[in-house]
N, C-alpha and C positions, 0 to 999 in steps of 0.2 A: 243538249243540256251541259252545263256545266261543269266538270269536275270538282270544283269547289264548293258546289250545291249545296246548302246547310239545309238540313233535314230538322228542325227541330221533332222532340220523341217527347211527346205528353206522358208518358210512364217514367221519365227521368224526374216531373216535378213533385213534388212531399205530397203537396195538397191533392193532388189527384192520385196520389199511391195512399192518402188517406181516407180521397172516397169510396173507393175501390174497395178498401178493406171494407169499408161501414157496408158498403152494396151488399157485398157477400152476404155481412152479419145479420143485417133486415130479411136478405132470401131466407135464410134457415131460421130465422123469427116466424117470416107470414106462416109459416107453412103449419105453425100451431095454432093459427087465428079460428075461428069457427067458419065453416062452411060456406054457410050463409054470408057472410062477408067476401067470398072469394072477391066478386066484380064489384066490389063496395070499396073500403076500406081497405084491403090487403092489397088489392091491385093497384088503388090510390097510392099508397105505403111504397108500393115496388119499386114504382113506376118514378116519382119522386126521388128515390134513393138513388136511381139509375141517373138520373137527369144530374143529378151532380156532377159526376165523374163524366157522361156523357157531351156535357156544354163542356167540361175543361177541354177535353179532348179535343173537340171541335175547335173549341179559337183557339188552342195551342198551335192548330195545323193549321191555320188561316195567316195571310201571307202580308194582313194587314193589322198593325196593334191595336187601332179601335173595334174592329171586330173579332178581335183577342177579348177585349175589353168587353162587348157587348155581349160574347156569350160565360163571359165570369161574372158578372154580373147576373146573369140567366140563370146559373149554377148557383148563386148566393141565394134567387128569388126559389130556386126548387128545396133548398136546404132548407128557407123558413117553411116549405109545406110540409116537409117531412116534419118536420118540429111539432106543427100543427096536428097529420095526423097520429105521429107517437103519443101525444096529450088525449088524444080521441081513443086511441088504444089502451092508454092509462084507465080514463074514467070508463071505459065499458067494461072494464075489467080484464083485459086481453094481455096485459103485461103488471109484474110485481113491482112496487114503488118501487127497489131497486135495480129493477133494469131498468124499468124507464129511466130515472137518475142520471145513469152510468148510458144509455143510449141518446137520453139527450146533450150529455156532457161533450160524448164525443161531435156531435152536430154543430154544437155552441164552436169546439175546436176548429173543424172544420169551416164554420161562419170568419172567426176570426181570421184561421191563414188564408181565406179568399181576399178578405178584405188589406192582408199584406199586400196580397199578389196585384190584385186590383190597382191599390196605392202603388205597386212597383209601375207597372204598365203606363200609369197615368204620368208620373214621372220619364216613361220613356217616350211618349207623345211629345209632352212638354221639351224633351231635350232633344227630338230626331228634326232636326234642319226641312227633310221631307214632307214631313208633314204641317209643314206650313202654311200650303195654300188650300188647309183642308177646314 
């Protein structure tokens, strides 16, 4: 291998040091959902929150920018579920108008810096020579 190998580190980007945070904050949320919801709704909730942070990761370390692309977009498609099931959490009662708010606020945030990153990526397709005959 190369000495000059570029490693890119998915924990160096915002948005992924943003979902990360939100992961955490949903883990220590479920865990006051009702029982009865564990493999329903809390696990739907988890699993979703994880998928965000999880897709950056993944096409961050991917060695081609359309599948950079393919999994921030995957990460944008799992942040609307979350959105969905926090609303689900809302009306059953499982969280106080104010969190919900302030936890969907932060998702909405999250939604938008994907869609920076996304637009960056897209612009760096559009401008790599390489990717030309693709």
């Amino acid at each position: 291998m190369s000495e000059n190998l570029l490693i890119k580190d998915f924990k160096t980007l915002k948005v992924w040091q943003k979902a990360n945070a939100f992961e955490q904050e949903i883990g220590i949320l479920a865990k006051g959902f009702p029982a009865y919801e564990q493999y329903r709704l809390t696990d739907q909730l988890v699993r979703a929150s994880r998928s965000i942070g999880a897709n950056i990761a993944e096409g961050n370390t991917q060695l081609f920018i359309k599948r950079e692309l393919f999994h921030a977009n995957a990460a944008l498609g799992s942040a609307g579920e979350v959105r969905n099931h926090l609303l689900s959490a809302y009306q059953n009662g499982y969280l106080h108008k104010e969190k919900y708010d302030s936890l969907d606020a932060k998702v909405v945030e999250i939604i938008k810096m994907l869609h920076g990153y996304i637009k960056r990526l897209k612009l760096e397709i559009k401008n790599d020579s390489d990717f030309s005959d693709f």
